[in-house]
TORMARGU-361958 format. One record per residue: residue in one letter; x, y, z of N, C-alpha, C in turn. Coordinates in steps of 0.05 Angstrom, whole numbers, plus 5000, padded with zeros to 4 digits. Layout:
residues N
+------+------+------+------+-------+-------+-------+------+------+------+
: type : n_xx : n_yy : n_zz : ca_xx : ca_yy : ca_zz : c_xx : c_yy : c_zz :
+------+------+------+------+-------+-------+-------+------+------+------+
:    A :    X :    Y :    Z :     X :     Y :     Z :    X :    Y :    Z :
...
+------+------+------+------+-------+-------+-------+------+------+------+
//
This chain:
residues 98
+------+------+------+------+-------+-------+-------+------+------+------+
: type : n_xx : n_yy : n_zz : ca_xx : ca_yy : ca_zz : c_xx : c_yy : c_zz :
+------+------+------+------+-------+-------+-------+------+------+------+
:    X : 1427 : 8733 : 1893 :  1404 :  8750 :  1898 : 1383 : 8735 : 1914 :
:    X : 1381 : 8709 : 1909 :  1359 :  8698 :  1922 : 1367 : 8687 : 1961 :
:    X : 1383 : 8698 : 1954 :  1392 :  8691 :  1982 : 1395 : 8721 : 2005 :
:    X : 1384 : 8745 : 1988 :  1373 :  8767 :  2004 : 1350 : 8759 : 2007 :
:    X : 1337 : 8746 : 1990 :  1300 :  8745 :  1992 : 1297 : 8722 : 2022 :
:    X : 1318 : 8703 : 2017 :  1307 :  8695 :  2037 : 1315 : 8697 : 2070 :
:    X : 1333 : 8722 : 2072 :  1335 :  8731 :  2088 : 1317 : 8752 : 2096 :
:    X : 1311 : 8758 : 2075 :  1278 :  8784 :  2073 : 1265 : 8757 : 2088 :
:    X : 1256 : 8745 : 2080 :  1221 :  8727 :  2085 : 1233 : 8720 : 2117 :
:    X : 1257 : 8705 : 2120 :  1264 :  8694 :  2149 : 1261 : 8719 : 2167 :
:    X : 1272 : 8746 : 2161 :  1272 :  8756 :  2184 : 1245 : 8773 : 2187 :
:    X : 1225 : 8769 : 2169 :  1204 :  8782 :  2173 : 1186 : 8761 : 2188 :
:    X : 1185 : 8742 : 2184 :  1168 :  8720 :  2205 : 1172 : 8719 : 2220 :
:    X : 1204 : 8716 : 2233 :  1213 :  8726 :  2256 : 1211 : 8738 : 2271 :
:    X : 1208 : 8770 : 2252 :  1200 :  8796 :  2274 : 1166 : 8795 : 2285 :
:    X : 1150 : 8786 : 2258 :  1125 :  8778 :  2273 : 1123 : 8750 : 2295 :
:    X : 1141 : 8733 : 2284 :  1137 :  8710 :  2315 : 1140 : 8729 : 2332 :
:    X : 1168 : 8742 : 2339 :  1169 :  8758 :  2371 : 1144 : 8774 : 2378 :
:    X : 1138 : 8793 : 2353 :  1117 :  8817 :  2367 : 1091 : 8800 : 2374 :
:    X : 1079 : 8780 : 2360 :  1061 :  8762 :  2374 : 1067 : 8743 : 2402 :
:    X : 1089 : 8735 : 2399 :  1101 :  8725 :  2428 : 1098 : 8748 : 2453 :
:    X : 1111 : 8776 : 2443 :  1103 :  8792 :  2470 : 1076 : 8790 : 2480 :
:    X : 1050 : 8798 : 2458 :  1026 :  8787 :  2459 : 1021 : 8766 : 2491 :
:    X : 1034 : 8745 : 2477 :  1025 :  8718 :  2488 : 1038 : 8711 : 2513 :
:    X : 1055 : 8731 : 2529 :  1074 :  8729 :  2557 : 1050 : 8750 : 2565 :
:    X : 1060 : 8750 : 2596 :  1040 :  8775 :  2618 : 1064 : 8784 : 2627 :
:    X : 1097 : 8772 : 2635 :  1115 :  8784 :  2645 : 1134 : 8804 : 2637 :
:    X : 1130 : 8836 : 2642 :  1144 :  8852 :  2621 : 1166 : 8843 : 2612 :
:    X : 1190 : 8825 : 2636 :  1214 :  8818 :  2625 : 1216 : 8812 : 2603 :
:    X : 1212 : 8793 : 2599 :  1205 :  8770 :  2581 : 1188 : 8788 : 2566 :
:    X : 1170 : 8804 : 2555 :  1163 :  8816 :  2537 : 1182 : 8840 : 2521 :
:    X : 1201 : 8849 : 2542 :  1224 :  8873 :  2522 : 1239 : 8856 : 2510 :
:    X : 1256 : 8831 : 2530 :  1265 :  8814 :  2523 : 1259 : 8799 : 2490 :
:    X : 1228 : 8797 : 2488 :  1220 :  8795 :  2452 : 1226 : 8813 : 2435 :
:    X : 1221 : 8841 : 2445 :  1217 :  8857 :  2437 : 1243 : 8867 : 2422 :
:    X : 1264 : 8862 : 2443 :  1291 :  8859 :  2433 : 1302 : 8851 : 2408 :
:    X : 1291 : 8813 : 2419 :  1296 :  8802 :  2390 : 1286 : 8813 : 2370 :
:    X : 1263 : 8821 : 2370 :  1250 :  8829 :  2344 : 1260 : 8857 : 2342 :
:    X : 1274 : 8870 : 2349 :  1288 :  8891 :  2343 : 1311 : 8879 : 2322 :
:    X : 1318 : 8864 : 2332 :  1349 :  8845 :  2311 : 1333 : 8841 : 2289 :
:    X : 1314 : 8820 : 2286 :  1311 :  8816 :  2267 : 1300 : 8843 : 2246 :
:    X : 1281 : 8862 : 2254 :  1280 :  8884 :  2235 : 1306 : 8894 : 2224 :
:    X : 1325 : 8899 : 2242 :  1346 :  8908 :  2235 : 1361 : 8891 : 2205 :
:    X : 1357 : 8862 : 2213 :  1362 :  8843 :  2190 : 1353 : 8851 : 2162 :
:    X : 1317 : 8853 : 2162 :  1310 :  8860 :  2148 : 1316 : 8888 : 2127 :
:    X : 1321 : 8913 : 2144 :  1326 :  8928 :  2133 : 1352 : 8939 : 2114 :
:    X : 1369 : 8915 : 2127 :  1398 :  8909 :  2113 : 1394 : 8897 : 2091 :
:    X : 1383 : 8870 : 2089 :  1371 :  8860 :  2071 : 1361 : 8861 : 2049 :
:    X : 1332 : 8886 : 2049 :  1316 :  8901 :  2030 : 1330 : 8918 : 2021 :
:    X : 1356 : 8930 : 2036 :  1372 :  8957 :  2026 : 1391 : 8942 : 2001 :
:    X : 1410 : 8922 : 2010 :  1420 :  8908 :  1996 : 1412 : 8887 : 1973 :
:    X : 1389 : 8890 : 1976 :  1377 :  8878 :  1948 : 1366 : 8894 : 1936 :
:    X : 1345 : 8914 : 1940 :  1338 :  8936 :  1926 : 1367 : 8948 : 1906 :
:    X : 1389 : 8954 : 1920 :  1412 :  8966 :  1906 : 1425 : 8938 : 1884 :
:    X : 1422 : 8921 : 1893 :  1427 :  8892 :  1865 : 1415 : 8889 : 1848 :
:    X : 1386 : 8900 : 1850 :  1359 :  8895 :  1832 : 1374 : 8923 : 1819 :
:    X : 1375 : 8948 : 1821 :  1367 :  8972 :  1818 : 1399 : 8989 : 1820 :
:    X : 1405 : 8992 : 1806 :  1431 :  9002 :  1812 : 1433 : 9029 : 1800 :
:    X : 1419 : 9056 : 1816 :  1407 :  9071 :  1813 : 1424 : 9087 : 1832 :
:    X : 1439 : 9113 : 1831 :  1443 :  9126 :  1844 : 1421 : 9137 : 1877 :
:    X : 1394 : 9143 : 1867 :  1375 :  9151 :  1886 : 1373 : 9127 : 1909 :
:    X : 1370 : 9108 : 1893 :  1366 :  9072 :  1911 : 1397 : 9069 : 1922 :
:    X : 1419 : 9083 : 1910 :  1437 :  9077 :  1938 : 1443 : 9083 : 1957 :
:    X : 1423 : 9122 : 1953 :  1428 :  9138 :  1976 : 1406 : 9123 : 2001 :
:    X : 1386 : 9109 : 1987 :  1370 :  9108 :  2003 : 1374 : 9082 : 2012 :
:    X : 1386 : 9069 : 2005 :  1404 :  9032 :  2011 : 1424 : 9039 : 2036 :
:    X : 1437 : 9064 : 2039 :  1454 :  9065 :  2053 : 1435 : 9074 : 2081 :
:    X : 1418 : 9092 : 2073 :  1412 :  9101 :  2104 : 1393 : 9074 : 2117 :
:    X : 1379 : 9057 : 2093 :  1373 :  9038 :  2109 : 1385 : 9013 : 2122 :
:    X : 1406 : 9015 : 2111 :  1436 :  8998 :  2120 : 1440 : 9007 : 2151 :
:    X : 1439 : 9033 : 2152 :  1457 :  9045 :  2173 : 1428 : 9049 : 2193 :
:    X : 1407 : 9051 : 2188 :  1383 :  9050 :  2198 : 1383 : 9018 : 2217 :
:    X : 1388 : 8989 : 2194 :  1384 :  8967 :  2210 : 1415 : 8966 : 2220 :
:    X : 1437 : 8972 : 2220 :  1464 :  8969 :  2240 : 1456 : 8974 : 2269 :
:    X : 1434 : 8999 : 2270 :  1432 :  9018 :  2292 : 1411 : 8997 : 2312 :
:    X : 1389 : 8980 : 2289 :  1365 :  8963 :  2296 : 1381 : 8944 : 2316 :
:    X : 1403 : 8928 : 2301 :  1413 :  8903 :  2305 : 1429 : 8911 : 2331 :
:    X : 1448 : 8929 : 2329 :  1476 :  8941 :  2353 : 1450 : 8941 : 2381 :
:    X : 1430 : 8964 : 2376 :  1406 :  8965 :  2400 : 1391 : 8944 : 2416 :
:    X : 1384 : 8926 : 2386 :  1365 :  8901 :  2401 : 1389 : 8876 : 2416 :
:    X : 1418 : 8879 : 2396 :  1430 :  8860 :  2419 : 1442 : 8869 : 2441 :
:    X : 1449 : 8895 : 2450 :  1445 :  8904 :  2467 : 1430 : 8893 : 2493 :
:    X : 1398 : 8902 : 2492 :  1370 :  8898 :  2503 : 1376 : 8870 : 2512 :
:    X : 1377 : 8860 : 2481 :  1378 :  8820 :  2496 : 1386 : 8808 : 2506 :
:    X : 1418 : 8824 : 2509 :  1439 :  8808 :  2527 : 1422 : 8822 : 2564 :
:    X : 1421 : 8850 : 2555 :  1412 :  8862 :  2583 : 1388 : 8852 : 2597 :
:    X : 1370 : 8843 : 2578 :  1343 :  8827 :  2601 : 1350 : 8804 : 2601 :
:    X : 1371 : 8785 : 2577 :  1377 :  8765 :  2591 : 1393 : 8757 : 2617 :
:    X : 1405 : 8773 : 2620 :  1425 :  8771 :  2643 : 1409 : 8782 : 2666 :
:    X : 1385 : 8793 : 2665 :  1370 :  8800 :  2691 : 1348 : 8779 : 2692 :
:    X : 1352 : 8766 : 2668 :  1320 :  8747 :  2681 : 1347 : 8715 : 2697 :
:    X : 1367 : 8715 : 2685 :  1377 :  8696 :  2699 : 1393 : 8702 : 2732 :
:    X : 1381 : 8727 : 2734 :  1394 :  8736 :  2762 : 1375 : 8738 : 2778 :
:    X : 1341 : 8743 : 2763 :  1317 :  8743 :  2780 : 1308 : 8711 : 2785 :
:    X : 1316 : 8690 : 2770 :  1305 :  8658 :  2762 : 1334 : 8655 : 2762 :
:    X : 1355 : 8643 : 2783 :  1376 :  8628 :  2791 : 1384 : 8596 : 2788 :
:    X : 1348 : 8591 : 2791 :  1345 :  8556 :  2796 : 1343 : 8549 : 2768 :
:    X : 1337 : 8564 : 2742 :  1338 :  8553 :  2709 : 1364 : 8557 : 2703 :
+------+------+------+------+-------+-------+-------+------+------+------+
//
C-alpha cells in the first residue's frame, strides 16, 4: 500500500514541476512538450489514487469509480506519450545541431 502513496506524492510534484516549467519557457514547443509530460504524470496519478482508494476501501461504489479513473489516467498516459514523442521529434528536427 505504501508504495501507491508514493507514487501518489511522486507523480503529483511532478505534474506541478512541468505545469510550472511551462510557466518558466516563452517557446510554445517546449511548453506543450511540458505539458505533455505532465499529462503522463496526471495520468499516473489517477491510476494510483484509483488503485489505492479500492485497497483502502473495498466498496463496490469505490470500484465503479476506481475503474473509470483507471481508464480516465490509461487515456491521460496513452495521450501525453503520444504529444511527447510528437514535439520531441519536432523540436529535434527544428534544433539538428543538439
Amino acid at each position: 500500500m505504501l508504495i501507491f502513496v508514493f507514487f501518489i506524492i511522486v507523480s503529483i510534484v511532478m505534474y506541478i514541476y512541468y505545469k510550472v516549467a511551462i510557466l518558466k519557457t516563452k517557446d510554445t514547443l517546449i511548453q506543450k512538450y511540458y505539458n505533455a509530460k505532465a499529462r503522463i504524470f496526471l495520468g499516473i496519478f489517477l491510476i494510483s489514487f484509483a488503485v489505492n482508494q479500492y485497497v483502502v476501501n473495498q466498496i463496490k461504489l469505490i470500484l465503479i469509480i476506481s475503474i473509470v479513473f483507471t481508464f480516465l489516467g490509461v487515456l491521460q498516459i496513452i495521450d501525453g506519450y503520444k504529444q511527447a514523442k510528437h514535439y520531441r521529434n519536432e523540436w529535434r528536427r527544428l534544433n539538428p545541431e543538439t
